[in-house]
Wavefront OBJ file of the C-alpha trace (Angstrom):
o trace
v 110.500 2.306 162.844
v 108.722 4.827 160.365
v 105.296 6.461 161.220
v 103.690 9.345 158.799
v 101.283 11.323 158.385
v 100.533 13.645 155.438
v 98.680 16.604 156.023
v 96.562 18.020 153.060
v 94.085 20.719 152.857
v 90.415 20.824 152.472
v 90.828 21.355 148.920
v 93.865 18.879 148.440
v 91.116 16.286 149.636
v 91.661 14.276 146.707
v 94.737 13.346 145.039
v 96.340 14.821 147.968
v 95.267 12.487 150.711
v 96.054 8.842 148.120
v 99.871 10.635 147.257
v 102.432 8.208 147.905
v 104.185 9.120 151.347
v 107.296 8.630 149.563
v 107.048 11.494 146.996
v 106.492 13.867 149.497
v 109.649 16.932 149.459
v 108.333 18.160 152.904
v 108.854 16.301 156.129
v 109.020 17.283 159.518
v 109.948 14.947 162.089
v 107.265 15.558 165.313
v 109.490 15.294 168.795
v 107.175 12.789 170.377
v 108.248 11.141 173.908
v 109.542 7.309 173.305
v 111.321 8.659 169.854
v 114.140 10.389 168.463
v 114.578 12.052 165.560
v 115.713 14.786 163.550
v 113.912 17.651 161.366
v 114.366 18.828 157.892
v 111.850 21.329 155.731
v 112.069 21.581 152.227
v 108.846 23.592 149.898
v 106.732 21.042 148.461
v 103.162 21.755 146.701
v 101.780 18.650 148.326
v 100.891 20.057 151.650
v 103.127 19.268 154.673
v 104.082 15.831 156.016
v 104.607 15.220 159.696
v 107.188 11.857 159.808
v 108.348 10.603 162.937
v 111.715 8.940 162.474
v 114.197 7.231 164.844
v 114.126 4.432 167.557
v 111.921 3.864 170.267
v 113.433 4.440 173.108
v 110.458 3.245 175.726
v 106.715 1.579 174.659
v 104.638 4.380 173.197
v 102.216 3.565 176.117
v 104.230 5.376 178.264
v 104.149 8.611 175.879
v 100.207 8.031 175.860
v 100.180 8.471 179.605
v 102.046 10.701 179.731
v 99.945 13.013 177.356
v 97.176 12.321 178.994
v 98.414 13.469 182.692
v 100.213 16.640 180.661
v 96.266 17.414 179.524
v 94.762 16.516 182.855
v 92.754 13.774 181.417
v 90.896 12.090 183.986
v 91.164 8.223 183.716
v 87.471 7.731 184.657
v 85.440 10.433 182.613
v 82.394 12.043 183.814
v 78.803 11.914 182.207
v 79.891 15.371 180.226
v 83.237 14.349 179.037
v 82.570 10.727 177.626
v 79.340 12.306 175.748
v 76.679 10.325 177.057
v 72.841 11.822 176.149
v 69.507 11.127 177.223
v 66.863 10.117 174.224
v 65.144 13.280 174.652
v 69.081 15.112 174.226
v 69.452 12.441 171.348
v 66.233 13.726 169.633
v 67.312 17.700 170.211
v 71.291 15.950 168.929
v 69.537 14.500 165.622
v 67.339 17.543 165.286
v 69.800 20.812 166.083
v 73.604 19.425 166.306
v 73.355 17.531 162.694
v 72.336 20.674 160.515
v 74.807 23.037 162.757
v 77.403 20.883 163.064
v 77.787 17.638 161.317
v 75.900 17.845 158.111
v 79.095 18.759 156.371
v 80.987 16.043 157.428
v 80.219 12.855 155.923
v 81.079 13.016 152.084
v 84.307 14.248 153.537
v 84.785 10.933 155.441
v 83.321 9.172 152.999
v 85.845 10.577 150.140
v 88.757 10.071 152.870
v 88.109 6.040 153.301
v 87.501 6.080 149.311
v 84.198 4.195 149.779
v 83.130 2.441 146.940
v 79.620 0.384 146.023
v 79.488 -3.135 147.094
v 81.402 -2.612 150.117
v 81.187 -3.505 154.063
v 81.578 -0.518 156.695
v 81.309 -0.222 160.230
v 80.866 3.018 161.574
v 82.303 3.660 165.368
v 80.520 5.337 168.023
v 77.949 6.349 165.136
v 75.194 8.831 167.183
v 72.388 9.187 165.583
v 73.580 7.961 162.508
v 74.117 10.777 160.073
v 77.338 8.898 158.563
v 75.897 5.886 158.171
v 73.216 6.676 156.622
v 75.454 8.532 154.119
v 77.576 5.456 153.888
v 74.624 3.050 153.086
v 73.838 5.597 149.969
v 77.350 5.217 149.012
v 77.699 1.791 149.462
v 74.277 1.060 147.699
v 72.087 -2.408 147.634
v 75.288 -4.398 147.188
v 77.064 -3.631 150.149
v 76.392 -2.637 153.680
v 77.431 -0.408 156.662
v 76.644 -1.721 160.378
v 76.034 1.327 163.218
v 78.092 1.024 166.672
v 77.302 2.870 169.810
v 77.430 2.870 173.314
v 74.761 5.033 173.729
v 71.325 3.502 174.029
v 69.696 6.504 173.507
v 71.133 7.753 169.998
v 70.597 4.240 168.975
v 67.293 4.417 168.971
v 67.083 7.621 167.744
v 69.275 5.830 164.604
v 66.806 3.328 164.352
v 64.084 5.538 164.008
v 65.793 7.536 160.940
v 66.607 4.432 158.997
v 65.322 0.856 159.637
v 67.006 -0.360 157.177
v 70.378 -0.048 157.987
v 71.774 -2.684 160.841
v 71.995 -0.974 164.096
v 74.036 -2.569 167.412
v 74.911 -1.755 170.698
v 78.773 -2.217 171.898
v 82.113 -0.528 172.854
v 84.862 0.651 170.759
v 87.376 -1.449 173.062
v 85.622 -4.572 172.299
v 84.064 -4.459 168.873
v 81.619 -7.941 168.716
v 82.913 -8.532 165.212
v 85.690 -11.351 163.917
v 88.837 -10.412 162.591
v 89.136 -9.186 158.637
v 85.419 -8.418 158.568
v 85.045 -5.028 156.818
v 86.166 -3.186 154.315
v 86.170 0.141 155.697
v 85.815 1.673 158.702
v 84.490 5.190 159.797
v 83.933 7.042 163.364
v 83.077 10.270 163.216
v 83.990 12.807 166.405
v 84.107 10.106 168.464
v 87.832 8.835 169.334
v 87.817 12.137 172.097
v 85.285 10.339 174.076
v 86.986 6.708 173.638
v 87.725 5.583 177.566
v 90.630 3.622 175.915
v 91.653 5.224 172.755
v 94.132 3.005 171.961
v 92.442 -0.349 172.694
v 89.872 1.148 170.468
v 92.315 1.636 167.280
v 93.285 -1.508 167.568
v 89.936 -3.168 167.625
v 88.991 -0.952 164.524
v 92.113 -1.958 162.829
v 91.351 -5.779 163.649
v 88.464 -5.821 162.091
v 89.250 -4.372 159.211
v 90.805 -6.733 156.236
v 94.505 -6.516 154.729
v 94.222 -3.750 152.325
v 91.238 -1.995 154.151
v 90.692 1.802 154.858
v 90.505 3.252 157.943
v 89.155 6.947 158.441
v 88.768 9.118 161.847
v 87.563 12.294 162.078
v 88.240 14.675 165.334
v 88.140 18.212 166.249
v 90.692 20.717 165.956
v 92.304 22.175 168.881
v 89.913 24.523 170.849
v 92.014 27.381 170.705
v 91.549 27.490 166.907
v 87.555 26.956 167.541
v 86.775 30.363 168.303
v 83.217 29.738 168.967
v 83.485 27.140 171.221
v 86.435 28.874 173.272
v 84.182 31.591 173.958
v 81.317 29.447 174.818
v 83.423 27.664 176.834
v 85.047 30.645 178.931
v 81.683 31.897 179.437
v 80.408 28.562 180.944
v 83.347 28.855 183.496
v 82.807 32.210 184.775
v 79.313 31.285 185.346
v 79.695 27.395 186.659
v 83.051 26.838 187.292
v 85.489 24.478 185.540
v 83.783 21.372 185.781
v 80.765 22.533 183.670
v 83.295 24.159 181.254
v 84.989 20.893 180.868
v 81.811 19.397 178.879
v 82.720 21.854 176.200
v 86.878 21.169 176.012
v 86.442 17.345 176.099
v 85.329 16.966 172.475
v 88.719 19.215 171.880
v 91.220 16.886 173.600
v 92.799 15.116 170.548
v 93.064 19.130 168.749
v 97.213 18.993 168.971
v 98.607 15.950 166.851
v 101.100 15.261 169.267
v 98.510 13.648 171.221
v 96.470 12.531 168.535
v 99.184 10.748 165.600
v 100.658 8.369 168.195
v 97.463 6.563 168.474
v 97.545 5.278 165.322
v 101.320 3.891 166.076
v 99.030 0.099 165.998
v 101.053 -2.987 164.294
v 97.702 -3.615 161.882
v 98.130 0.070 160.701
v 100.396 1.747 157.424
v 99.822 4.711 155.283
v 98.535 6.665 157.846
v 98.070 10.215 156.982
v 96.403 13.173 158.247
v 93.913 16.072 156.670
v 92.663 19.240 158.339
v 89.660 20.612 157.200
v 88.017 23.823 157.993
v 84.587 23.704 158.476
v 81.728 26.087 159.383
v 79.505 25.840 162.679
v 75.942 27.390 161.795
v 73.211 28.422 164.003
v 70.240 30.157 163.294
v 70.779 32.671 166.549
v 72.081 32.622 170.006
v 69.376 31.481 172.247
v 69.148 27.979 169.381
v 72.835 27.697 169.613
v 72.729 27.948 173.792
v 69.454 25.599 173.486
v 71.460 22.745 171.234
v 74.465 22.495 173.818
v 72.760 22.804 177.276
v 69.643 20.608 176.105
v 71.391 18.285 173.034
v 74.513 17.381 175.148
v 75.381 16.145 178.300
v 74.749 19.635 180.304
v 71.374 19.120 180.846
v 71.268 17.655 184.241
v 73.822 20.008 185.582
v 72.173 23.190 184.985
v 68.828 23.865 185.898
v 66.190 26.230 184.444
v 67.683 29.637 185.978
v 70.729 28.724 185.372
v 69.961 28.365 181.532
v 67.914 31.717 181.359
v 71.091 33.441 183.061
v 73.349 32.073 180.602
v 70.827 32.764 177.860
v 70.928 36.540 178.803
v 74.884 36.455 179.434
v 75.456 34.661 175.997
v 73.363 37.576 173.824
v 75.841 39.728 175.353
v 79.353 37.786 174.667
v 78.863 35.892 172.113
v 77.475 38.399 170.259
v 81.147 38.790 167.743
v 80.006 35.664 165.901
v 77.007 36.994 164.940
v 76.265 38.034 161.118
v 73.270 40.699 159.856
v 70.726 38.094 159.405
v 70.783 37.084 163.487
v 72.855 33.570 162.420
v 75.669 32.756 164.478
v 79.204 31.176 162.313
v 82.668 29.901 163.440
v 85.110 27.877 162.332
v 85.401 24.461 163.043
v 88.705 22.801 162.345
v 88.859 19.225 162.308
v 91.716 16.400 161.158
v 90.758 13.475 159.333
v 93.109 10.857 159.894
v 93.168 7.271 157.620
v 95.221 4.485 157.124
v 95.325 1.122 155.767
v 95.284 -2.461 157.400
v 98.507 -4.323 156.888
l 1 2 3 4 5 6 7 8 9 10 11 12 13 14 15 16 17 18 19 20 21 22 23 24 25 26 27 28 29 30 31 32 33 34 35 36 37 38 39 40 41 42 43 44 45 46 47 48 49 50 51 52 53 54 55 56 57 58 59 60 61 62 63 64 65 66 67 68 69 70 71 72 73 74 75 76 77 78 79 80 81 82 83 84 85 86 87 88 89 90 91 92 93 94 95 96 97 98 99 100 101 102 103 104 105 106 107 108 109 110 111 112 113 114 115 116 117 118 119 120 121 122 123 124 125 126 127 128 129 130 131 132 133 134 135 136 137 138 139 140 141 142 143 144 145 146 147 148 149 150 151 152 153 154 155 156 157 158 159 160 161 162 163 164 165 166 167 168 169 170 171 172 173 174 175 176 177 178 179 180 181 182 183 184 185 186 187 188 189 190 191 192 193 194 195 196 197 198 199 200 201 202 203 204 205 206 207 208 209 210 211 212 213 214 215 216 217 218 219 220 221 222 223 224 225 226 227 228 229 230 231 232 233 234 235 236 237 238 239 240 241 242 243 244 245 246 247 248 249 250 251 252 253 254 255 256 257 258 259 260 261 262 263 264 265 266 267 268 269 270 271 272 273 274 275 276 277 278 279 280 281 282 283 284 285 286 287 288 289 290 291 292 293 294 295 296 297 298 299 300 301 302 303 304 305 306 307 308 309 310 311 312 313 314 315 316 317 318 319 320 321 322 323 324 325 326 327 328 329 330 331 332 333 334 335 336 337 338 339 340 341 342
């Protein structure tokens, strides 16, 4: 079998990420477990291609495992690593997360899945809603966009921000839609928390009709997150591991060897893959400690000393990504990943 995935640039976003795979001069064939294949480089202006080539020689289900025991991915995720929030964390989410985090991210996804006017979208595991609501612009008063999540919480929080767009409750596994239903469909930092990230490609390519556009967007690898690493080492020394984990779970599809063989579904073609660089903005310290203890899922593990002690620790190492003005910037890689329905 054949499965690629082009890699483009930020700014490549456009012809880049519709090239024919074909045309591409630059391929490298990815050693993933359950293949075999060879590699060849050649210069090409078109970005790099990564191409897996060669038979299977066991189900890629095995490989999937097998990635996840490499990364020590429990199979039953705790309350921080699947992403679950309170509505009070889903108001602080909606309020401080969006403008530091997310804001950026939805034309991009939006320009990915070429969304057009008149169309039918479903986004996955949508939060509070911030890519829907971009979508339902997009789409304008001929089409429509429906909102997915688990979480009762940022539902309602959804709701709240726009009535008008159709809201519903449900898993990724087991999407309560029929078969050829959308368009497009969207998810937006939300395949890391997936308990079954497989099953839940599959149910977003069932849904979508022959011809339809699939786009994904997760974080980077954490390494390349400076930000977050630090925030993230400094949560260990002062809670341990498990805390830290909260903050390396939304990082845990970062290395495409993990991530590209998801999309190895029958439905899926054309898959390719684009890594953006984008910027994490805080207005200071103490509002970037206050969005991830109080807007994630670390509220109910640390307790009010706790949080003043890592307030006072955090002015003191996190202080490299702070600029003149008191605001606090990092990088924030992410891939966008799309493909087409069969």
């Amino acid at each position: 079998m054949m499965f690629a995935a082009q890699q483009v640039t930020d700014d490549q976003q456009g012809p880049a990420v519709a090239q024919d795979l074909d045309r591409a001069r630059n391929r490298t064939i990815l050693p993933i477990f359950g293949h075999s294949g060879s590699i060849a480089q050649k210069k090409t202006l078109s970005g790099s291609f990564i191409e897996l080539d060669g038979p299977r020689t066991e189900p890629i289900i095995s490989s999937i495992n097998l990635y996840r025991y490499v990364k020590e991915r429990k199979e039953q995720m705790n309350h921080s690593q699947t992403g679950q929030v309170t509505q009070s964390a889903a108001e602080i989410y909606e309020g401080f997360f969006i403008p530091a985090l997310f804001r950026e991210w939805p034309d991009r996804i939006i320009a990915a899945a070429n969304i057009q006017a008149g169309q039918r979208v479903l986004d996955v595991a949508c939060g509070t809603g911030i890519l829907a609501r971009a979508v339902a612009e997009r789409v304008g008063p001929t089409g429509s966009v429906i909102g997915l999540d688990i979480n009762e919480g940022m539902l309602t929080m959804a709701k709240r921000k726009a009535p008008n767009i159709e809201w519903k409750h449900g898993r990724a596994e087991s999407l309560p839609f029929e078969d050829n239903t959308f368009d497009t469909v969207v998810s937006q930092f939300g395949l890391m928390f997936f308990e079954n990230r497989l099953a839940a490609i599959h149910e977003m390519s069932r849904v979508l009709r022959p011809g339809g556009q699939l786009a994904i967007a997760v974080w980077g690898a954490l390494e390349k997150t400076p930000g977050y690493a630090a925030m993230a080492a400094l949560l260990e020394r002062l809670f341990g591991s498990e805390t830290a984990e909260a903050l390396h779970a939304p990082y845990s599809l970062g290395d495409l060897e993990v991530l590209l063989p998801l999309f190895d579904d029958p439905n899926l073609q054309n898959i390719k893959v684009a890594t953006i660089d984008g910027t994490a903005r805080f207005p200071s310290i103490s509002a970037w400690v206050f969005t991830e203890i109080k807007g994630w899922t670390l509220s109910d593990s640390i307790d009010e000393a706790q949080y003043q002690h890592l307030l006072e620790e955090a002015e003191k190492e996190l202080q490299p990504f702070v600029r003149v003005d008191h605001a606090v910037t990092f990088p924030t890689p992410a891939y966008i990943v799309t493909a087409t329905r069969k």
